[in-house]
C-alpha positions as a Python dict, from the first residue, in 0.01 Angstrom:
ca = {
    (1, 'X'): (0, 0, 0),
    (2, 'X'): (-298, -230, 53),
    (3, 'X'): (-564, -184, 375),
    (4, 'X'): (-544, -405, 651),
    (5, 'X'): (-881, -586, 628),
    (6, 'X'): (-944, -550, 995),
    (7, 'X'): (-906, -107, 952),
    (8, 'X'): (-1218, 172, 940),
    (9, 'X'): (-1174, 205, 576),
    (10, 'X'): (-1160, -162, 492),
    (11, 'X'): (-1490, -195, 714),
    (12, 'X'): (-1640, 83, 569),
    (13, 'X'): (-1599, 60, 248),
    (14, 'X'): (-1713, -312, 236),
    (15, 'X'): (-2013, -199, 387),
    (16, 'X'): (-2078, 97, 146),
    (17, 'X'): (-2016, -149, -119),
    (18, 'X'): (-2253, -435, -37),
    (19, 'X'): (-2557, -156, 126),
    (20, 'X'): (-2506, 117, -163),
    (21, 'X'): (-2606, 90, -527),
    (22, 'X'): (-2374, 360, -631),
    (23, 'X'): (-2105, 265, -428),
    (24, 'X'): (-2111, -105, -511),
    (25, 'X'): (-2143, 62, -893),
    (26, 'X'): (-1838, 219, -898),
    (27, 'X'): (-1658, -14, -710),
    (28, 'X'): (-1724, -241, -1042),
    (29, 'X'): (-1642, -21, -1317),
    (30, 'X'): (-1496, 282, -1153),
    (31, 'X'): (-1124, 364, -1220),
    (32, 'X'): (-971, 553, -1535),
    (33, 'X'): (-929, 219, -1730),
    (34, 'X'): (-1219, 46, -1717),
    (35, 'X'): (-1433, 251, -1757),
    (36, 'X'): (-1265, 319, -2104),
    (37, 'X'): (-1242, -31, -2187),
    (38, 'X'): (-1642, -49, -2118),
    (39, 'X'): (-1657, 255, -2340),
    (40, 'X'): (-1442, 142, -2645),
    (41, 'X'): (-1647, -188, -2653),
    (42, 'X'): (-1964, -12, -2621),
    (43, 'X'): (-1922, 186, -2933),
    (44, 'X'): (-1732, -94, -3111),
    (45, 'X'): (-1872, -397, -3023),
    (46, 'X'): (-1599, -593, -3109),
    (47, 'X'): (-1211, -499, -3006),
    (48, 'X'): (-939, -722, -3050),
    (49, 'X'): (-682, -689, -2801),
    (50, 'X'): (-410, -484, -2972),
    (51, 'X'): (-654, -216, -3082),
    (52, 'X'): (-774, -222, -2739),
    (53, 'X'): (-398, -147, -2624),
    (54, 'X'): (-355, 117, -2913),
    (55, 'X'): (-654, 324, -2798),
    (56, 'X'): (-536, 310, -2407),
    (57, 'X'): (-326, 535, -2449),
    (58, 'X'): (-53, 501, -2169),
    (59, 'X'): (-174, 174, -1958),
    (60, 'X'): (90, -91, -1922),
    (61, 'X'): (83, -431, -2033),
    (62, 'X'): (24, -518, -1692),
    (63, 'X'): (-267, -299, -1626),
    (64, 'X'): (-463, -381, -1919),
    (65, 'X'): (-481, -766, -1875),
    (66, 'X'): (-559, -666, -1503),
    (67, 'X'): (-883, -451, -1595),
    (68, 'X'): (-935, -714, -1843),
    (69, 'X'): (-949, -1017, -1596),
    (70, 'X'): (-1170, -794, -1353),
    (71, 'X'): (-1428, -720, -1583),
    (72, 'X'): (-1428, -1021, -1724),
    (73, 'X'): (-1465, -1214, -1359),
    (74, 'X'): (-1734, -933, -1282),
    (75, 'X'): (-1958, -1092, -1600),
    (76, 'X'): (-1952, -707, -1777),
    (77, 'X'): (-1696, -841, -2099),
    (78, 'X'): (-1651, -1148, -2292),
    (79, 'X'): (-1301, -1293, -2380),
    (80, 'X'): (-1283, -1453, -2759),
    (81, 'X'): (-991, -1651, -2806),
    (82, 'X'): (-1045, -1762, -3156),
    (83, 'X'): (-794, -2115, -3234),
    (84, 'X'): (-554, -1984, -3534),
    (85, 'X'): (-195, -1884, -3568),
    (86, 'X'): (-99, -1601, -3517),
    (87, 'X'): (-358, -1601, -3171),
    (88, 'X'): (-644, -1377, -3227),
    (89, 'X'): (-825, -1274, -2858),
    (90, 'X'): (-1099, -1041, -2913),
    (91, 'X'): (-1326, -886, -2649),
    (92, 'X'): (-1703, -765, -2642),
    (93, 'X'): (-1972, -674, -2369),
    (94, 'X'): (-2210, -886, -2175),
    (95, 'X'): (-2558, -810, -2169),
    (96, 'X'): (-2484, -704, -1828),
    (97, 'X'): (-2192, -458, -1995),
    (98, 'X'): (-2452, -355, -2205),
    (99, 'X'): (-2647, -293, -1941),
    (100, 'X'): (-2447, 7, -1836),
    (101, 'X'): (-2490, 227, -2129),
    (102, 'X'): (-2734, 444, -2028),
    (103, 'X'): (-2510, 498, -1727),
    (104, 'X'): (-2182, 579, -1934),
    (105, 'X'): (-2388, 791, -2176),
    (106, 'X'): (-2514, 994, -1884),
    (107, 'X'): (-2154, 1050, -1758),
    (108, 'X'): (-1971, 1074, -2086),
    (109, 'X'): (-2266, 1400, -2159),
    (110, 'X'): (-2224, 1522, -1793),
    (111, 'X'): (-1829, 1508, -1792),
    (112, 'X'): (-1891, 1762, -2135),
    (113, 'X'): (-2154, 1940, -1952),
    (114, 'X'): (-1979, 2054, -1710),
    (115, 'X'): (-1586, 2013, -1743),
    (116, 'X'): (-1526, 2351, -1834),
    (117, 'X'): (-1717, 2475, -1530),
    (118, 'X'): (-1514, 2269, -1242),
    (119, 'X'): (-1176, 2339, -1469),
    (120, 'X'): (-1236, 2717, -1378),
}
């Protein structure tokens, strides 16, 4: 159920999102998909579509070319449509995706830090 634009959340978190660094951060690549996508292409390069589906283990059709779109509008991945039969669409990061890998490293080594801890 969406916000209406006009309610307390809505307000606030537009203005968490436009006066906060980590806020406006993780309104860009925060969520259980893309930050996996970001992930995948970070230690791939290079995924073609279909091996970007296989390793998302459990995201609908839907989803995926959602997350895809979105990052893609946001300027963090590239879309590669290359002009052959069968179509062959291939994705890679930005330098501005790339530009979140010390951020994703820091997390990925946290998250294994410390899962075991907040699991107890």
């Amino acid at each position: 159920m969406e916000r209406k634009a006009n309610s307390t959340n809505s307000i606030n978190e537009v203005y968490w999102t436009e006066n906060c660094g980590i806020a406006f951060t993780l309104s860009v690549i925060g969520g259980r998909w893309k930050i996996s996508i970001l992930s995948f292409l970070l230690n791939d390069k290079k995924l073609r579509y279909s091996e970007l589906k296989k390793r998302l283990v459990g995201i609908s059709e839907r989803m995926m070319i959602s997350k895809l779109k979105e990052l893609e509008l946001d300027g963090l991945v590239n879309r590669i449509v290359h002009q052959q039969v069968p179509p062959k669409v291939e994705y890679e990061l930005t330098e501005l995706g790339h530009s979140l890998k010390d951020i994703l490293v820091l997390m990925d080594k946290w998250g294994e830090n410390n899962m075991m801890k907040i699991e107890e």
